[in-house]
C-alpha atoms as one frame of an Amber mdcrd trajectory, in Angstrom:
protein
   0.000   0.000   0.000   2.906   2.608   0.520   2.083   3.292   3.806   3.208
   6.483   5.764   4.697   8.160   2.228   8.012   7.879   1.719   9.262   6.684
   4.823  12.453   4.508   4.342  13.262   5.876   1.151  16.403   8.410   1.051
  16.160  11.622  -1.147  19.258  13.113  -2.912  18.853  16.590  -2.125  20.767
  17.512  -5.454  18.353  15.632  -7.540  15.255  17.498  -5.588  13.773  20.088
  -8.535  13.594  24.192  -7.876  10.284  23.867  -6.877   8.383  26.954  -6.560
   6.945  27.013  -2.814   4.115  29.130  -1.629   2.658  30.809  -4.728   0.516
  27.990  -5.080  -2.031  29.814  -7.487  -2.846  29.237 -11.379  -2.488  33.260
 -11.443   0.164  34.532 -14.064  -0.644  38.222 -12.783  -0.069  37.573  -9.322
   3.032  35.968 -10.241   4.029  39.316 -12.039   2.662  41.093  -9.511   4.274
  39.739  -6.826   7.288  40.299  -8.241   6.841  44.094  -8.995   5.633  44.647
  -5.720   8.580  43.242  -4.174  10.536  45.477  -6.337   8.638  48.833  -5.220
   6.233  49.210  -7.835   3.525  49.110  -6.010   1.219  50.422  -8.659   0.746
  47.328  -9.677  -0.543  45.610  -6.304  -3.592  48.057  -6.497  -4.420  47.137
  -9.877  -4.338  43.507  -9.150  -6.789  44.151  -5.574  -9.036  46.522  -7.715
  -9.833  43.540 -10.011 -11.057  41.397  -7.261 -13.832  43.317  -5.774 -16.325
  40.777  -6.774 -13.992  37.915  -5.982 -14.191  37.281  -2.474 -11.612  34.009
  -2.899  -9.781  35.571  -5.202  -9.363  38.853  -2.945  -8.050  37.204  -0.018
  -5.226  35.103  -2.269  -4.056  38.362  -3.799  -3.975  40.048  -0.554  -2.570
  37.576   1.423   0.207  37.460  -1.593   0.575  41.066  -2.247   1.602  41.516
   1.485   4.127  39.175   1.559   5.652  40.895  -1.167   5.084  44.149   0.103
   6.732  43.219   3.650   8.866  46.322   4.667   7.165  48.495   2.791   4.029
  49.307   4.993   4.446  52.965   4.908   4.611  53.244   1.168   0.916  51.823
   1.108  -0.081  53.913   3.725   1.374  57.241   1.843  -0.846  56.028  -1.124
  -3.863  57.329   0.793  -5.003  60.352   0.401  -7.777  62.746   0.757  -8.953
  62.173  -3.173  -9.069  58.422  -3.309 -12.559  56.739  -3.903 -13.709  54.728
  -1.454 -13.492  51.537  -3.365  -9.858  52.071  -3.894  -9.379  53.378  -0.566
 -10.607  49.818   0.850  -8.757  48.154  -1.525  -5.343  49.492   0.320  -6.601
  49.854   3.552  -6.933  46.217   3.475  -3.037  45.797   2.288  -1.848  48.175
   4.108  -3.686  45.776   7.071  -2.559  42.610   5.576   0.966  43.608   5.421
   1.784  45.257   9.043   0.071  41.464   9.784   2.841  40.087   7.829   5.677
  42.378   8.820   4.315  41.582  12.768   4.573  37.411  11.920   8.025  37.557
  10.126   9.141  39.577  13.347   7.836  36.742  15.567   9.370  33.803  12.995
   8.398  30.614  12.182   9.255  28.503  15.362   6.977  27.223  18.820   6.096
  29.921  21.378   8.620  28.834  23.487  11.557  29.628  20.832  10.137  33.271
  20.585  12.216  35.731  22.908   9.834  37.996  25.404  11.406  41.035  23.848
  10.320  39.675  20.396   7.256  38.958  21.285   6.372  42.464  22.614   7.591
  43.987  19.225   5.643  41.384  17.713   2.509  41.982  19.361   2.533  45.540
  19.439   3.133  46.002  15.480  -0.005  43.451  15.205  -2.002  45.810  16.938
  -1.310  48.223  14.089  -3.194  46.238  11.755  -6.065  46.479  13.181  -7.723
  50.166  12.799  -6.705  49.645   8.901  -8.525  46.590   8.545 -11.482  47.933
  10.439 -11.375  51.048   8.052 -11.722  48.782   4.945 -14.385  46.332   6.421
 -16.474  49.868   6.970 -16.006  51.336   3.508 -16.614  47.971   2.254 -19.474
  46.131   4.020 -19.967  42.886   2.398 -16.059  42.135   2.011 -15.400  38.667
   4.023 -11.674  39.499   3.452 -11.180  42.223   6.184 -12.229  39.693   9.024
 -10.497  36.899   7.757  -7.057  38.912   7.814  -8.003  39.880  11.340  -8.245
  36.935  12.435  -4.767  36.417  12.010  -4.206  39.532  14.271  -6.252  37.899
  16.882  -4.694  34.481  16.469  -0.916  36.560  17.382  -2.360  38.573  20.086
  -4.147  35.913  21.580  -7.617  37.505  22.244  -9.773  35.584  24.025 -11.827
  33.206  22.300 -15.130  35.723  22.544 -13.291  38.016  20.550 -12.375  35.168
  17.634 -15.596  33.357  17.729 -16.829  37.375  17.213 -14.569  37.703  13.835
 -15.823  34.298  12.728 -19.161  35.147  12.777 -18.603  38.451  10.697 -17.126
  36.108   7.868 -19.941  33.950   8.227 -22.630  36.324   7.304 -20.964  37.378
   4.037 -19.075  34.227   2.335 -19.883  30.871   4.565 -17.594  28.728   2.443
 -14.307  31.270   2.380 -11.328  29.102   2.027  -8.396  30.611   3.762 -11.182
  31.672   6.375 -11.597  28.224   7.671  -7.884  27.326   7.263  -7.217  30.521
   9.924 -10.118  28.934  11.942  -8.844  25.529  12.446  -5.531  27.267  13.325
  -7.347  28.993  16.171  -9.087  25.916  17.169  -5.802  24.016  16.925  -4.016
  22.168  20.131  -1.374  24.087  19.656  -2.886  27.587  19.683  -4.701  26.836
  22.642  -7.472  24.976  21.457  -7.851  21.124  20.934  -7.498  18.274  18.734
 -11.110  17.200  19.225 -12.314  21.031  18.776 -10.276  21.259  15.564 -11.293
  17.395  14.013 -14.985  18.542  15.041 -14.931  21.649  12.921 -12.919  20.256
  10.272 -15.914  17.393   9.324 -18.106  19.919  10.126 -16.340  21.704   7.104
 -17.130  18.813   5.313 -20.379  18.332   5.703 -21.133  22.239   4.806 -18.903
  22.510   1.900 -20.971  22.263  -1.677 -20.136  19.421  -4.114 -16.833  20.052
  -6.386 -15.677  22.837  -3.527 -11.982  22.695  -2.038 -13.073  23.480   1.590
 -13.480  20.015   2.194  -9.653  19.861   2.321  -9.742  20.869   5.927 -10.259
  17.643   6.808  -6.499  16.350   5.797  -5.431  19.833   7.186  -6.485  18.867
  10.497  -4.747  15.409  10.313  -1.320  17.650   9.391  -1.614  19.869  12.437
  -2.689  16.876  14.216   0.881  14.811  13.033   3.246  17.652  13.512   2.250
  17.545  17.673   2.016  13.754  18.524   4.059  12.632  15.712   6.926  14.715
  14.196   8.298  14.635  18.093   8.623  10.947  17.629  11.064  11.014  14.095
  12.762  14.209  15.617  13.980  12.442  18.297  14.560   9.215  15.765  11.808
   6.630  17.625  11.244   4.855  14.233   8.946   2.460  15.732   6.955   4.495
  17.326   6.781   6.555  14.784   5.188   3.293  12.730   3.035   2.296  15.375
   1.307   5.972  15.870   0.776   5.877  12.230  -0.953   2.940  12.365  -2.722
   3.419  15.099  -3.859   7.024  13.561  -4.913   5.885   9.785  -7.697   3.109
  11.128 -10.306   1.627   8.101 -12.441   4.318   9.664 -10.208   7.658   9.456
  -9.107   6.249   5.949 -12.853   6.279   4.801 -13.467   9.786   6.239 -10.790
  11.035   4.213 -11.325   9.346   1.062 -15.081  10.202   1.656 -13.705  14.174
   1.356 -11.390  13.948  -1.288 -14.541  12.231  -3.277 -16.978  14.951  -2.285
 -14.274  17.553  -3.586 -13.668  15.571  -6.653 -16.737  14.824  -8.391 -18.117
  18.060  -9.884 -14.920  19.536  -9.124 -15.208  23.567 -10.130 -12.172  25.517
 -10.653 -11.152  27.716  -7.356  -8.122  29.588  -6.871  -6.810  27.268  -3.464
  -7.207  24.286  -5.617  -3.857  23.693  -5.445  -3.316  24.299  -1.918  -6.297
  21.328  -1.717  -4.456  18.882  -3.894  -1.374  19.170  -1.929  -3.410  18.515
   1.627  -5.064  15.641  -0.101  -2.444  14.041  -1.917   0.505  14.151   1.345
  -2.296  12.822   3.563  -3.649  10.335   1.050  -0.192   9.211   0.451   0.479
   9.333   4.150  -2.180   6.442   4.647  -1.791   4.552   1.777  -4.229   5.548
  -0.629  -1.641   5.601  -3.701  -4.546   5.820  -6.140  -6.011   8.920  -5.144
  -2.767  10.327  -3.616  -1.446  10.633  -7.282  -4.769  11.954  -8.466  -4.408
  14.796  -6.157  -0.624  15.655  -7.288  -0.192  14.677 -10.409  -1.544  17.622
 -12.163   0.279  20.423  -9.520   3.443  20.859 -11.282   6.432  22.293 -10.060
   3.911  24.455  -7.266   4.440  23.232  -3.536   2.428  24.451  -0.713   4.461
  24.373   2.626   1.905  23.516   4.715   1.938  19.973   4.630   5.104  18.726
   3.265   6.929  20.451   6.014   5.027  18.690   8.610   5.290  15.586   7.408
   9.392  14.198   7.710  12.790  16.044   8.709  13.349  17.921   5.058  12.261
  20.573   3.155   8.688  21.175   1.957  10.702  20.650  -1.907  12.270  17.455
  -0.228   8.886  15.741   1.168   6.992  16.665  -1.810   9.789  15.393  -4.245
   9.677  12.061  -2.002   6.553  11.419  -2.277   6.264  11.579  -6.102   9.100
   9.258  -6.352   7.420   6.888  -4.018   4.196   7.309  -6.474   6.254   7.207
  -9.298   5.543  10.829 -10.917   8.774  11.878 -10.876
């Protein structure tokens, strides 16, 4: 069956493809974009957002983008504003300007566990956060129906560690405009997560609830093998890092039962038949096909990642072995013989 990926099977790192990780889109203007941006033309991040006022998906990927690339230049956005901008425009960069002090704030605090973060970084962390807020506010008010707004706050809320009235407040907001808002539900689960201070059963019960609410053909039902990722990297990444191979097997066996396997072949199904084109698609088939391969569901596994080229989402393949999100992924379509 392949069970548990590619475990057992060495990777030369040399032969491991330039993958491009984290722009997992099928958007050549974000790609230009992007790369403008990060170059200080930021001209053409506001013609990008402006096209996406009906888009609430698309909105939130170009955002979420455009601040990464825009990290460090906060202040640039913020001089764009002026007196004469329309108010469609004017939410349009309020909500970048928002999105990127919320990046700027998380590259501050890094990548690693709470306890790696030093309290002086954390203070500097948490009180640029707090900057994103009035921005983000501003653009949800000039721009009622926008989901996008709330689900970049939540982020804010997810550093600062508001109580969970305060999240379950934000959530609700998103709720009333786009239920089904991908990267919405991927924050949520992060909030409901073990290791942001919820719990695994909190996070598996939304997660199926996910499921069950997402519409035929619809990528949302990918939270379900998101949840088994977050769920891996606490009880079972500890066990390779500190090289307890057979524990490592036995958890994994333990954890992909006849019944878990079913649940998640039942959502990759759901997902797949009338399957309409989205712009986290590929963010989906990456969660499906490292969790699907995890288990040993070869067939469906290679379904999943055989059409994502040379794209590689970070979040899973860095959760699930000791090497780079390029490494894993490369593994794994070795294993499954697509590479």
């Amino acid at each position: 069956m392949g069970l548990f990926g590619r475990r057992g099977r060495a990777v030369n790192k040399n032969a491991v493809p330039d993958y491009i990780v984290d722009r997992t889109w099928h958007d050549m203007a974000l790609d230009v974009g992007v790369e403008a941006v990060g170059e200080g033309y930021l001209a053409a991040g506001t013609a990008l957002l402006g096209e996406t006022r009906k888009d609430p998906e698309l909105r939130a990927q170009r955002v979420e983008a455009l601040g990464r690339a825009a990290v460090g230049r906060s202040d640039a956005i913020a001089a764009l504003l002026t007196e004469e901008t329309a108010d469609a425009a004017a939410a349009d960069l309020l909500l970048w300007l928002g999105r990127t002090v919320i990046e700027e704030a998380w590259r501050i605090r890094g990548d690693g566990w709470a306890d790696s973060v030093s309290p002086d970084r954390f203070k500097l962390f948490h009180a640029n956060l707090l900057n994103a807020r009035d921005p983000l506010l501003a653009a949800a008010e000039l721009k009622p129906e926008d989901p996008v707004p709330w689900e970049a706050l939540q982020w804010m809320a997810l550093g600062l560690e508001l109580g969970r009235d305060a999240k379950d407040s934000i959530w609700r907001e998103i709720g009333k405009r786009v239920p089904t808002l991908f990267p919405a539900h991927w924050g949520r689960l992060q909030i409901l997560s073990e290791k942001w201070g919820g719990s695994h059963e909190e996070m598996f019960a939304f997660a199926r609830s996910s499921v069950e609410a997402a519409p035929h053909g619809h990528p949302l039902t990918a939270m379900l093998p998101l949840a088994h990722a977050e769920y891996l990297l606490c009880e079972r990444q500890p066990l390779l890092e500190r090289r307890f191979s057979r524990a490592y097997v036995r958890f994994s066996v333990a954890h992909y039962d006849s019944g878990t396997v079913r649940e998640l072949q039942a959502a990759s199904d759901k997902w797949e038949n009338g399957m309409l084109p989205h712009p986290r698609d590929l963010e989906a088939h990456h969660l499906f096909g490292a969790i699907l391969a995890d288990c040993g569901d070869d067939e469906r596994a290679r379904r999943h990642l055989a059409g994502v080229g040379d794209r590689v989402h970070g979040v899973p393949w860095e959760y699930m072995g000791g090497g780079s999100a390029g490494q894993e992924f490369h593994g794994t379509l070795e294993r499954l013989r697509l590479a």
